[in-house]
C-alpha positions in Angstrom: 93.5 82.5 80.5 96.1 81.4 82.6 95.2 80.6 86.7 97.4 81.5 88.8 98.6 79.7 91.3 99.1 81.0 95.2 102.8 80.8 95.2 103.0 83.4 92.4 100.1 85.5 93.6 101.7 85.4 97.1 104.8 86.4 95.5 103.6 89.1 94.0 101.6 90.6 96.7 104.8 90.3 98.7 106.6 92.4 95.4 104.0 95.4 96.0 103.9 95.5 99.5 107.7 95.9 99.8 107.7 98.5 96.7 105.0 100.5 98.7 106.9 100.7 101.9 109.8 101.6 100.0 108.0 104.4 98.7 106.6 105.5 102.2 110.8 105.2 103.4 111.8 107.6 100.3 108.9 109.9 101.3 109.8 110.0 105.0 112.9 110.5 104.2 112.2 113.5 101.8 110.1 115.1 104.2 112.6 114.9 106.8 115.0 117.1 104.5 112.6 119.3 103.4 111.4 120.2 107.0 115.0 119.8 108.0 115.9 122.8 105.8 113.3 125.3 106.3 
């Protein structure tokens, strides 16, 4: 097996953080136009 080193692992833990709050945005944003139009 490979070992990782911090600098990738970092990296990548920076990669799903920002994915995740771009999926909290998109949500937000849905839920504003679904409230929006009832």
């Amino acid at each position: 097996m490979q070992k990782l080193d911090w600098t990738t692992i970092l990296l990548r833990l920076y990669k799903n953080s920002l994915n995740e709050n771009h999926q909290t945005f998109i949500l937000r944003k849905n839920q504003k136009f679904i409230f929006g139009s009832l």
